[in-house]
C-alpha positions as CSV (number, residue, x, y, z in Angstrom):
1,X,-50.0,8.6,27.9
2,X,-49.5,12.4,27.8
3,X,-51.1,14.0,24.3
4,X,-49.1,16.4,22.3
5,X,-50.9,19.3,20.4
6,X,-50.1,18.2,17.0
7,X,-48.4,14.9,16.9
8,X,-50.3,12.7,19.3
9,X,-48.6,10.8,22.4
10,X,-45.3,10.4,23.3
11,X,-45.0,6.8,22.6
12,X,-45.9,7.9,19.2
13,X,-43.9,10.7,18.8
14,X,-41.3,8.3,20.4
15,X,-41.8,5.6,18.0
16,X,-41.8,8.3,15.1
17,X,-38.1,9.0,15.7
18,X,-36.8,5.7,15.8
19,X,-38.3,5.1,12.6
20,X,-36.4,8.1,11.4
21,X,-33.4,6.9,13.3
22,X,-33.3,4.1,11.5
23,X,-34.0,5.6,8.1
24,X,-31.0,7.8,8.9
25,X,-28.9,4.7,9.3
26,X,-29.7,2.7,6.3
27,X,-29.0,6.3,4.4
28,X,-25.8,6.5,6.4
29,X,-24.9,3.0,5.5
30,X,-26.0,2.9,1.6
31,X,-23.8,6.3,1.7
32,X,-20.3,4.3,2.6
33,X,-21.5,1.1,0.3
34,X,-21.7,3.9,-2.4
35,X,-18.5,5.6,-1.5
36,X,-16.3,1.9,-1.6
37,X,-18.4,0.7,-4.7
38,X,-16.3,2.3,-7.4
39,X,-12.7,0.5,-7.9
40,X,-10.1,2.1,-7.3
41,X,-11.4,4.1,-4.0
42,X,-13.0,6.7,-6.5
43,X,-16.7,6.5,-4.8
44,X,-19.7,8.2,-6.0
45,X,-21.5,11.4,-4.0
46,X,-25.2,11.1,-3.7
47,X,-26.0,14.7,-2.7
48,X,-30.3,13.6,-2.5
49,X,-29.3,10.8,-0.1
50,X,-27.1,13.4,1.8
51,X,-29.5,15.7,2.3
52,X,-32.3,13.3,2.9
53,X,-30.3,11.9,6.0
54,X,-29.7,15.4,7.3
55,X,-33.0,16.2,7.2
56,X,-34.3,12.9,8.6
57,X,-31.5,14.0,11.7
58,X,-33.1,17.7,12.1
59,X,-36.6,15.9,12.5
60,X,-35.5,13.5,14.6
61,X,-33.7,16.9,17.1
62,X,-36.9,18.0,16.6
63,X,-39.0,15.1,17.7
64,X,-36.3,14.7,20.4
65,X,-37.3,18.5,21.8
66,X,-41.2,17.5,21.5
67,X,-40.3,14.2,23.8
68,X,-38.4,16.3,26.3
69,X,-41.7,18.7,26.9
70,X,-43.8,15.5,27.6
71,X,-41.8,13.1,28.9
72,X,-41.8,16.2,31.8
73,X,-45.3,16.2,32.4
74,X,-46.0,12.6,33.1
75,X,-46.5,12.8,36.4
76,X,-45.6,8.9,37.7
77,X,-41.8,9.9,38.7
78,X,-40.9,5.9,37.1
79,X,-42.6,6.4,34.0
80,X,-40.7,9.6,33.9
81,X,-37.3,8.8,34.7
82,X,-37.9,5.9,31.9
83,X,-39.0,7.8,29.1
84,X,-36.4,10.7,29.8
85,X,-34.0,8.1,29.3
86,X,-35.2,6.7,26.5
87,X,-35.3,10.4,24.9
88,X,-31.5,10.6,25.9
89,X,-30.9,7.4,24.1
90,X,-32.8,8.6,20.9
91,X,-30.6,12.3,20.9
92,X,-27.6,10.5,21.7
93,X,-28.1,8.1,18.4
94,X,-28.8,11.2,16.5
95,X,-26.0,12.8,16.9
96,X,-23.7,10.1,16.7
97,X,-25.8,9.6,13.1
98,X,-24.9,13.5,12.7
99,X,-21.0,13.0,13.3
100,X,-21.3,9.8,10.7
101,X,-22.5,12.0,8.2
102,X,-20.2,14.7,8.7
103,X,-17.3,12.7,8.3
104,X,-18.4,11.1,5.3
105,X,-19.1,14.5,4.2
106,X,-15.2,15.7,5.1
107,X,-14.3,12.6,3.2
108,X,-15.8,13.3,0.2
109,X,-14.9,16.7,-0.1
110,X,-11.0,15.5,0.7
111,X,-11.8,12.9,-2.3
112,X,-12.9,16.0,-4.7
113,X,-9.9,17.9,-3.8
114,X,-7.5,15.1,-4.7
115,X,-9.5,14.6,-7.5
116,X,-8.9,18.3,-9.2
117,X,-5.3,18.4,-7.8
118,X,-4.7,15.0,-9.9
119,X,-6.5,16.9,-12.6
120,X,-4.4,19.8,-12.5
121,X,-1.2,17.9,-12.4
122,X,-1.9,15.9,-15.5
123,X,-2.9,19.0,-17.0
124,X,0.5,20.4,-16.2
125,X,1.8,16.8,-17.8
126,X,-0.4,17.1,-20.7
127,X,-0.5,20.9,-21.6
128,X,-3.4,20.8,-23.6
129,X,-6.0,19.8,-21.5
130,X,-6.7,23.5,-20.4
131,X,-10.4,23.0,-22.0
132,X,-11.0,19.6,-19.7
133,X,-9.4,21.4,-16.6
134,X,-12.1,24.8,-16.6
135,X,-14.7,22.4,-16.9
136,X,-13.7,20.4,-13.9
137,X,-13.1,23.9,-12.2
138,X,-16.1,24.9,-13.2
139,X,-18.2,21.7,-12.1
140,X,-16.5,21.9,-8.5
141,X,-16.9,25.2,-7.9
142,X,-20.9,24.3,-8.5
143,X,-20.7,21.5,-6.2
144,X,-19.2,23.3,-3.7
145,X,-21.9,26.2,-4.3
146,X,-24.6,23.2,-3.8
147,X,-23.2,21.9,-0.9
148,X,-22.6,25.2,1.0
149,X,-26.1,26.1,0.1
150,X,-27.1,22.5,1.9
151,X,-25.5,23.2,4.6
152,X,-26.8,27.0,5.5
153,X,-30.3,25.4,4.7
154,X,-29.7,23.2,7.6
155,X,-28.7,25.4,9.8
156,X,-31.0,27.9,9.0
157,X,-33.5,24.8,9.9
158,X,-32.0,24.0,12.9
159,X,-31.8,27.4,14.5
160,X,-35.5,28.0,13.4
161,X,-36.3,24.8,15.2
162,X,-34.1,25.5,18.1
163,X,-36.1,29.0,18.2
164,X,-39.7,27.5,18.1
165,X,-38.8,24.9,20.7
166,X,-37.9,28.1,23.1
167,X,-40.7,29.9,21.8
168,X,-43.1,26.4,23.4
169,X,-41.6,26.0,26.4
170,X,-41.7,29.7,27.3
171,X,-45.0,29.4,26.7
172,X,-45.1,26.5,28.7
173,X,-43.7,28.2,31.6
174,X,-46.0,31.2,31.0
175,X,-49.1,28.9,31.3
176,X,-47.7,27.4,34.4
177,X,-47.3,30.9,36.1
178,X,-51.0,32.3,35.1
């Protein structure tokens, strides 16, 4: 099997990422079980489990770019054509893990939403629930905060991990051509 630098051979780094794969899918899973547990369609946000799965999903982009350098240096055109398929199959589960999450994540912010407009249309109905309306405001607003911060984190991740995977096959290629 072909060695990688830091993370041993591809059938490790291979069997690495489904481990995360199916990490990320329990996390996707226990996030909708959470999100129909509460009566009433009210479910709760876990923004640790969240965040866990889209990190788990970066590493396993990440893992997927690692594969794609070795699986191209095996030199047994079978062995290959396999693994590059398996590597396919692996980045093809991510992202469908990624577009799970996202939508969970669209949901959830459409739940908040309807949550402070039924807020402020009882405060309307009320009057004097001003006091119980700035805090809401004020807790969603910090939500929000957290969640956009989450979210340039991860990209800021991915881009840097996008870069450094140029960075190693450019170097790659410059080996190659000494």
């Amino acid at each position: 099997m072909v060695a990688m630098e830091g993370g041993g051979t591809l059938s490790e780094v291979y069997q690495s990422a489904r481990k995360l794969l199916l990490r990320a899918r329990d996390g996707i899973e226990r996030l909708e079980r959470l999100e129909c547990s509460v009566s009433g369609g009210l479910g709760l946000d876990s923004p640790e489990l969240s965040f866990d799965v889209k990190k788990d999903i970066s590493q396993i982009h990440s893992l997927c770019a690692d594969m794609d350098r070795l699986w191209r240096s095996i030199a047994a055109k079978s062995q290959r054509d396999l693994w590059k398929r398996k590597v396919e199959q692996v980045a093809e589960e991510a992202d469908s893990l990624k577009d799970s999450l996202d939508k969970y994540s669209m949901r959830n912010q459409k739940r908040m939403l309807e949550a402070k407009e039924r807020a402020e249309l009882l405060g309307r109905a009320n009057g004097d629930s001003a006091h119980i309306l700035r805090i809401f405001d004020e807790e969603a607003q910090a939500m929000q905060s957290v969640r956009n911060s989450s979210r340039m984190l991860q990209e800021s991740f991915a881009t840097g991990t996008a870069i450094l995977s140029k960075y190693a096959e450019q170097r790659e290629r410059l080996k190659r051509a000494q």
